[in-house]
Structures are given as C-alpha cells and as structure tokens.
N, C-alpha and C positions, 0 to 999 in steps of 0.2 A: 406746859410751855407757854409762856408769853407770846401774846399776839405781834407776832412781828413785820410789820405791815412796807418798811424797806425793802423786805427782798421780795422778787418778783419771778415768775417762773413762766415763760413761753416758749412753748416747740420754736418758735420765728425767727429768737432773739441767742443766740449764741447757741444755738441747737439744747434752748430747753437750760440749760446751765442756771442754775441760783444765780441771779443779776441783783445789782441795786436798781431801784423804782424804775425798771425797766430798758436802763442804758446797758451799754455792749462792756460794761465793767461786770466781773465776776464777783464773787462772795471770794474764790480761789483766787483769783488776783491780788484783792484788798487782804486776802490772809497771808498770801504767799511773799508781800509787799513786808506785812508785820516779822513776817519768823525772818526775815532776812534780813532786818535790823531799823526798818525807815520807821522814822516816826508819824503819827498823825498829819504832825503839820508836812513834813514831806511830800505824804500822798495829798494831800490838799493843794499842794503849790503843784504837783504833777499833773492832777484833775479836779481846777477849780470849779467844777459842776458839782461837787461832791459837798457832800455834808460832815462835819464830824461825829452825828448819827448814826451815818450810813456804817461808817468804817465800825463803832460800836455794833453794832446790828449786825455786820457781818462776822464779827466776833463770837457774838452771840450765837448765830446760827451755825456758825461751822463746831462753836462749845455744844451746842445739842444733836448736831446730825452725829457727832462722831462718840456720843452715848450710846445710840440706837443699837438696838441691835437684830440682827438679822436671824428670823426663824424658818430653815426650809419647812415647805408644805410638801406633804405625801401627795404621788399623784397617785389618780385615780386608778 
C-alpha cells in the first residue's frame, strides 16, 4: 500500500473517522460525494479548502480498505 499521507485518523476529530489532513471532511464523504455523481471540480467549489489530492487519496484509501479483509481470532 502506498504511503498515504492525506488521510488522517484522530479519536477528536469525527470520532476517529478516516478525514482529510485532519479537517471534519470524511474519506466517506468525499467517496459518497463521487458514487453519487459530483464531480472533482464540484466537491472543490463545495470545499474550497480542499485539494484535488485529497479527493484522489480518498479514493485510494477507500479502493484498499475495502480489499482487506477480516480474519476472526480464536479466543482464548
């Protein structure tokens, strides 16, 4: 996985939620923005604080979180 240094991750900040560089924007937000049909420049004119980086980056990250995959552990 590529080091991806856009998303930002704090208990503080949207209770912990994947953010961009630490604002109250989601990685779910900026993906939920895409599958619903806006384009880059839209979320840009919506959240001119934003990068068209970020919105790549959050693409990215939501393309590998939802690779993963989950292995239950036997408990003890």
């Amino acid at each position: 996985m590529q080091n991806l240094t856009r998303i930002t991750r704090n208990p503080e900040v949207m209770g912990g939620k994947p953010c961009i560089r630490g604002m109250r924007v989601t990685v779910g937000a900026i993906v939920g923005l895409m599958a619903s049909g806006h384009t880059p420049s839209d979320i840009l004119a919506a959240y001119p604080y934003l990068e068209e980086a970020d919105i790549y980056e959050a693409l990215a990250y939501a393309a590998w979180r939802s690779e993963e995959i989950e292995v239950p552990l036997k408990s003890a």
